[in-house]
BADO-117639 format. One record per atom (N, C-alpha, C): x, z, y; residue in one letter. Coordinates in steps of 0.02 Angstrom, whole numbers, padded with zeros to 5 digits, always signed. Each point is the difference from the previous one (the first is absolute). Layout:
N
XZYa/...
***
This chain:
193
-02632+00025+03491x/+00064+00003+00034x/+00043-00061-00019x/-00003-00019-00069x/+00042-00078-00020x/-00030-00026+00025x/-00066-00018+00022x/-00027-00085+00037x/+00001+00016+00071x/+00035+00050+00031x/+00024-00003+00069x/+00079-00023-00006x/+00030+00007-00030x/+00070-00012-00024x/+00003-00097-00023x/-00041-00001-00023x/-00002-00072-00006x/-00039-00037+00026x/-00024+00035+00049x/-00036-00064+00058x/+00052+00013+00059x/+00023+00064+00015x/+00065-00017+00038x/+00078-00027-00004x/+00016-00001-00086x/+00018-00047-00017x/+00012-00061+00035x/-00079-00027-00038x/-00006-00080+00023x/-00013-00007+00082x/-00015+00036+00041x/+00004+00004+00075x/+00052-00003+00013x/+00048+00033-00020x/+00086-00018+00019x/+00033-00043-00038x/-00028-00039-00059x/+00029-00060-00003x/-00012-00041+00040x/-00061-00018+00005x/-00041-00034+00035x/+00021-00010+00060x/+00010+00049+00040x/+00017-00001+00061x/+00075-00010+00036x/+00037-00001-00054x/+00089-00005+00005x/-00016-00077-00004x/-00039-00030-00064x/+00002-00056-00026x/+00000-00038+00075x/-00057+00008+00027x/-00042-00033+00062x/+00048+00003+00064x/+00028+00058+00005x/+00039+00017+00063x/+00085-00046-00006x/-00001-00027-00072x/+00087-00007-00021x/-00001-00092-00006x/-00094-00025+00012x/-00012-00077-00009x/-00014-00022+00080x/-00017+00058+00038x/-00010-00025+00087x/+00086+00008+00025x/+00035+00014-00037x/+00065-00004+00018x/+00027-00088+00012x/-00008-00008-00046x/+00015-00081+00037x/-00033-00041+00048x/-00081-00017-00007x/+00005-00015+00066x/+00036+00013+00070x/-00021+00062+00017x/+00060+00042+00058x/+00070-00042-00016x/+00034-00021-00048x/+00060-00007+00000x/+00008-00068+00025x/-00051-00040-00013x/-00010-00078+00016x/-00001-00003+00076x/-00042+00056+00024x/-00017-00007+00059x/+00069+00016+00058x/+00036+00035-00047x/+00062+00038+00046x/+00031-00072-00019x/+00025-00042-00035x/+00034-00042-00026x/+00041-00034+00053x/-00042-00033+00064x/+00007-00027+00057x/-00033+00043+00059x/+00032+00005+00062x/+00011+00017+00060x/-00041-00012+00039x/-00070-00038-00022x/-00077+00006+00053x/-00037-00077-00034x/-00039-00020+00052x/-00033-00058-00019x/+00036-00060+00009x/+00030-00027-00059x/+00048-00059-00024x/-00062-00060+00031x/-00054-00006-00022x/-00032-00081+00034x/+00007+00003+00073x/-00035+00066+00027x/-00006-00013+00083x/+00059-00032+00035x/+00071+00047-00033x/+00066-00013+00010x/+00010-00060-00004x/-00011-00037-00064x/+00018-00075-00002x/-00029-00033+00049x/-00084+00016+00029x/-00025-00048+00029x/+00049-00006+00061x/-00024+00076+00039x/+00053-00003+00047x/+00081-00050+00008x/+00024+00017-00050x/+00065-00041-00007x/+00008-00093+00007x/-00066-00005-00027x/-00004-00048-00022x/-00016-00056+00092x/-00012+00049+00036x/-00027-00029+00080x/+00082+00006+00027x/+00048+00025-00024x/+00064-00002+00041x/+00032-00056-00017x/+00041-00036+00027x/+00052-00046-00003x/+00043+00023-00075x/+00027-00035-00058x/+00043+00005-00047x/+00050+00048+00001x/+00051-00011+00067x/+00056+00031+00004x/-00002+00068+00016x/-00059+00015+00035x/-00008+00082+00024x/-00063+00032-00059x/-00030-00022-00031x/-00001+00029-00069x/+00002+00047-00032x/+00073+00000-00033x/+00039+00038-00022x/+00017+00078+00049x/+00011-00028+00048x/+00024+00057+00064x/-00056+00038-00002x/-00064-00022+00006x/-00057+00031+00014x/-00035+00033-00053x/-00006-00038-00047x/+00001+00073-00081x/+00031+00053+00025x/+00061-00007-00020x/+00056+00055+00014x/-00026+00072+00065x/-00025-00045+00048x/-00036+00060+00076x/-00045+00022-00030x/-00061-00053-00030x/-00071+00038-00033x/+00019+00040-00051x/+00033+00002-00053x/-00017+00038-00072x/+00050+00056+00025x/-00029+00058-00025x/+00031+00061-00022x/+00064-00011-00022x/+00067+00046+00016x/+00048-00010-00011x/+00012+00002-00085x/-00022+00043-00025x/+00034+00012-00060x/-00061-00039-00065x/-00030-00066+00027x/-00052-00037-00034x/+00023-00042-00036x/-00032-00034-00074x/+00011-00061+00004x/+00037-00062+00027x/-00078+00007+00051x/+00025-00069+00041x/+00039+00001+00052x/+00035+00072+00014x/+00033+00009+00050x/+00066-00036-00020x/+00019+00022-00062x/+00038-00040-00073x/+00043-00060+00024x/-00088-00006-00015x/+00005-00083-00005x/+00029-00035+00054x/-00018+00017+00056x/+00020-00043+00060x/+00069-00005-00002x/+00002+00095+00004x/+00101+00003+00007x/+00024-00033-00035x/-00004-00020-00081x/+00045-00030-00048x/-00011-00080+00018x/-00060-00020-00010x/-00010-00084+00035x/+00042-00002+00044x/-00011+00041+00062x/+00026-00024+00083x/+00084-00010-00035x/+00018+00038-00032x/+00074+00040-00017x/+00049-00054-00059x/-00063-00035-00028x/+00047-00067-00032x/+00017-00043+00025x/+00042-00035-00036x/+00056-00035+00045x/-00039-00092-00014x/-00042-00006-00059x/-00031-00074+00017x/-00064+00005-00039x/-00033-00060+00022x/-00063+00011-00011x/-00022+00005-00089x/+00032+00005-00024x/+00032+00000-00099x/+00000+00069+00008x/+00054+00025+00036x/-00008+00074-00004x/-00039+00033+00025x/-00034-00013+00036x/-00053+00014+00039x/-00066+00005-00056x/-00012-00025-00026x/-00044-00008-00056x/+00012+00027-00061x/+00062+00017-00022x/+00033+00046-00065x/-00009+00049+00056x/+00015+00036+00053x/-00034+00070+00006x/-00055+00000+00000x/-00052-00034+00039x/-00067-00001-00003x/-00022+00034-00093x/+00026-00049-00046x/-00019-00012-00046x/+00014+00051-00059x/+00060+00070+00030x/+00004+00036-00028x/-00021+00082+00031x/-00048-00033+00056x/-00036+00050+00020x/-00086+00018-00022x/+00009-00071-00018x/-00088-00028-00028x/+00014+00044-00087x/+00049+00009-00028x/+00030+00008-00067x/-00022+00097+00010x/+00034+00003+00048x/-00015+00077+00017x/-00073+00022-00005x/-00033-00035+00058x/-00054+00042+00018x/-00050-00021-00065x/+00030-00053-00027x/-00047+00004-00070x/+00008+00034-00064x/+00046+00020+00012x/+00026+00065-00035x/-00033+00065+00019x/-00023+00008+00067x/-00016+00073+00022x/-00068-00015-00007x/-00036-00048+00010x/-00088-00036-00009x/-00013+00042-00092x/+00043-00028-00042x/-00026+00006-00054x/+00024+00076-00041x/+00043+00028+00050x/+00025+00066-00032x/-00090+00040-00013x/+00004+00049-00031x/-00065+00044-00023x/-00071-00052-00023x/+00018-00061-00008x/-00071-00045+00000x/-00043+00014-00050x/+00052+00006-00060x/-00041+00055-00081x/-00019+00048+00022x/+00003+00060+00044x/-00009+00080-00007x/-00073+00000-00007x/-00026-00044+00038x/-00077-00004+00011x/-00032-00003-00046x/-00006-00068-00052x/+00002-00017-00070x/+00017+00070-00053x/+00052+00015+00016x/+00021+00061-00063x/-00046+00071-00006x/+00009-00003+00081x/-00040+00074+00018x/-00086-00009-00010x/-00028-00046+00007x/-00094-00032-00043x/+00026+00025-00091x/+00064-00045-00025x/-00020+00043-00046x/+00023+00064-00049x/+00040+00030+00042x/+00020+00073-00003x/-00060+00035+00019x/-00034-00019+00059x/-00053+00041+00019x/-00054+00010-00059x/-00018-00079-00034x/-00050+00010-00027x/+00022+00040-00056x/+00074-00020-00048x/+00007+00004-00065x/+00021+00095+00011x/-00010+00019+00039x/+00031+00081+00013x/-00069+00032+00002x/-00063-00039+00023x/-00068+00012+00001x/-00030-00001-00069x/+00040-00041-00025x/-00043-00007-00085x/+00022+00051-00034x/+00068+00007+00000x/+00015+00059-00015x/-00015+00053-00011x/-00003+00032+00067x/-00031+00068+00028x/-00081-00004-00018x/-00026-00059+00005x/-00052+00016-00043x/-00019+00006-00051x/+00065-00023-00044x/-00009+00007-00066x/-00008+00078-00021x/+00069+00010+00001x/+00017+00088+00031x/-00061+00041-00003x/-00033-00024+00074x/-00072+00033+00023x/-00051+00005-00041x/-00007-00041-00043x/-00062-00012-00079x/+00052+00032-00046x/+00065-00003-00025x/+00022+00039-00064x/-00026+00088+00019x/+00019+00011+00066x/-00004+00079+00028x/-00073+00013+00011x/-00047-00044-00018x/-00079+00033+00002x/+00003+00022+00090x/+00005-00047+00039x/-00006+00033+00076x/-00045-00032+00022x/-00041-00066-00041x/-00068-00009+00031x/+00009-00061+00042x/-00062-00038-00005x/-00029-00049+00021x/+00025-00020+00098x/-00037+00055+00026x/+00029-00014+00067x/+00082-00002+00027x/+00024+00052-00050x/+00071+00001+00011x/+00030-00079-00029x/+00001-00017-00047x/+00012-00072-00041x/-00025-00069+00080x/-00060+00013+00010x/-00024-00044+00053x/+00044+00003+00078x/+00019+00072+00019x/+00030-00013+00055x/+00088-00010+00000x/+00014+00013-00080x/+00082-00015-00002x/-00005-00081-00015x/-00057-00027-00024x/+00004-00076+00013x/-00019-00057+00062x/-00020+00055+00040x/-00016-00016+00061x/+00046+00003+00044x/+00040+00040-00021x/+00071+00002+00054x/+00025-00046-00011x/+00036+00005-00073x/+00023-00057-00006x/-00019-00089+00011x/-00060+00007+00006x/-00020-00080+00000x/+00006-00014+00087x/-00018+00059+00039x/+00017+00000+00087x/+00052-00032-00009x/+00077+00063-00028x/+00064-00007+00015x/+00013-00074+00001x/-00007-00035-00082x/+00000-00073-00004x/-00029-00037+00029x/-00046+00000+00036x/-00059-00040+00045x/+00047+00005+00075x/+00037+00067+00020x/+00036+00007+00039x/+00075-00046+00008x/+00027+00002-00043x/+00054-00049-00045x/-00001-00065+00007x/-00055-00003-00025x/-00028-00098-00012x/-00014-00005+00093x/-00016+00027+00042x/-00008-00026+00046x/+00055+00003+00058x/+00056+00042-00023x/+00060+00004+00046x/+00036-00070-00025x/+00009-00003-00080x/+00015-00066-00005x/-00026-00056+00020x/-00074+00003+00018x/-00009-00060+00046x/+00008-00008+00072x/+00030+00051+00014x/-00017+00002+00078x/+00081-00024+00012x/+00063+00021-00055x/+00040+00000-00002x/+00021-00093+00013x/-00011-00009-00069x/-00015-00089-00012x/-00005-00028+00071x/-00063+00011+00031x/-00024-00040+00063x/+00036+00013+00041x/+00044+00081+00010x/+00048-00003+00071x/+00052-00025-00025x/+00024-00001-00041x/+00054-00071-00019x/+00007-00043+00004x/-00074-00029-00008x/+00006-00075-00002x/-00014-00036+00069x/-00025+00049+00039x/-00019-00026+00085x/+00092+00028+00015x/+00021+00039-00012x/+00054+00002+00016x/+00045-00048-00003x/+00007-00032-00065x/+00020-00059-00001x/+00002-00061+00018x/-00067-00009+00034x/-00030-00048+00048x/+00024+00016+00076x/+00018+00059-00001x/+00028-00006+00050x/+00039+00004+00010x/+00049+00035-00047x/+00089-00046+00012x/+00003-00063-00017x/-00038-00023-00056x/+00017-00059+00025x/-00012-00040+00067x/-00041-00003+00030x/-00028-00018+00079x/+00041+00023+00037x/+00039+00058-00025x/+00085+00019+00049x/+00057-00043+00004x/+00001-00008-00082x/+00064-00031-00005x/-00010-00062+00033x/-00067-00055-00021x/-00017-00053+00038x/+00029-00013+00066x/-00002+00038+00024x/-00020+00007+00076x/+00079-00011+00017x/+00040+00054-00027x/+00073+00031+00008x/+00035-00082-00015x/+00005+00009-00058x/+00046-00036-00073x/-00045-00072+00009x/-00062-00027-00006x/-00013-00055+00011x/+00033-00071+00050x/+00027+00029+00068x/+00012-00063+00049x/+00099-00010-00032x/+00013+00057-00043x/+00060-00014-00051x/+00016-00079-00023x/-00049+00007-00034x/+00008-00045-00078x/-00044-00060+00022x/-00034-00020+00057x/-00026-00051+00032x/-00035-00041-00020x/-00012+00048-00061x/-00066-00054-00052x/-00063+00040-00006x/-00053-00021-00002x/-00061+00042-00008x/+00020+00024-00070x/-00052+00040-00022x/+00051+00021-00073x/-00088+00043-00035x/+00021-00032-00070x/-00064-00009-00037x/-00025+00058-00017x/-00060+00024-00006x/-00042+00070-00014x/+00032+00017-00057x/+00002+00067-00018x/+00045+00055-00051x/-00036-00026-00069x/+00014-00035-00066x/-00011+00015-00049x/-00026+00057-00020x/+00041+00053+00028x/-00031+00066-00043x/-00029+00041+00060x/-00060-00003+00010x/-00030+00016+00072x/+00004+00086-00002x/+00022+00038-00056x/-00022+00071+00020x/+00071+00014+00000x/+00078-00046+00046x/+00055+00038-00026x/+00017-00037+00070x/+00034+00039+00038x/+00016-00025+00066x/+00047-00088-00017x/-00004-00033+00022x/+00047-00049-00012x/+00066+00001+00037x/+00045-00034-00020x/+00079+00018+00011x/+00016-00078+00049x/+00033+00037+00060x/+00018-00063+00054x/+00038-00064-00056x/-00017-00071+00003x/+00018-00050-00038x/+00063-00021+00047x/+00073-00010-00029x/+00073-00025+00015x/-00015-00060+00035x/
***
């Protein structure tokens, strides 16, 4: 009866762990209002001045980049135009990296709640198979963990590739200079004054 108690235990660590690290991806994915590259490409075939107007029709009202257009279109010079841009890029990289640990933490809550309970499981004499499947949960849960955090990572970072290829598009015919690849390639870059 204890090595049912502690293999369900570690099944409901395990499984909170796993269910509480696929939380961020989903959150990355909600972050922005549809497919940011297609959008840019598109944009990128319109004339400069209608642009802006045309984000604003495509994206979802209450998006991002719906944001973005309004506050760009809505400054008064192309300076300000770029300090909003640039404190919208501040935002959404703020909402990119919110939960980015949970993934990380929850691999090793999962496992170290597995060692545990198996410790537990060998002090209480509950036997070999019981010990094997409360470490088996746990190593899923974490195996579960470790891979939301990667899935997490990668929709971030294409995400980022593709605001930036937004802002390009938007904020680029601004500042009238080609303008040099991001130093820090996994962090959206900020429209240059």
């Amino acid at each position: 009866m204890l090595a049912l108690l502690f293999i369900a235990l570690s099944m409901a660590a395990s499984g909170a762990c796993a269910a509480v690290s696929w939380k961020h991806p989903a959150q990355v994915a909600r972050a922005t209002g549809g497919d940011l590259m297609a959008l840019a490409r598109s944009l990128r075939a319109l004339p400069v001045e209608a642009r802006l107007a045309e984000l604003a029709r495509r994206s979802p009202p209450e998006s991002w980049e719906h944001r973005l257009a309004h506050e760009v279109a809505s400054a008064a010079d192309p300076r300000a135009k770029i300090a909003a841009a640039n404190d919208l890029l501040v935002e959404i990289e703020q909402r990119l990296d919110v939960g980015a640990g949970w993934p990380r933490a929850a691999a090793r809550l999962s496992a170290l709640s597995a060692l545990l309970l198996a410790t537990l499981s060998f002090l209480a004499q509950a036997g070999p198979s019981a010990i094997v499947l409360v470490l088996g949960a746990g190593a899923a849960g974490a195996i579960a963990s470790a891979a939301a955090g990667r899935a997490g990572r990668a929709a971030a970072s294409r995400k980022r590739e593709a605001i930036d290829a937004l802002v390009d598009v938007v904020i680029g015919p601004l500042d009238g200079a080609a303008r040099a690849p991001s130093a820090a390639p996994r962090r959206s870059r900020r429209a240059r004054p």
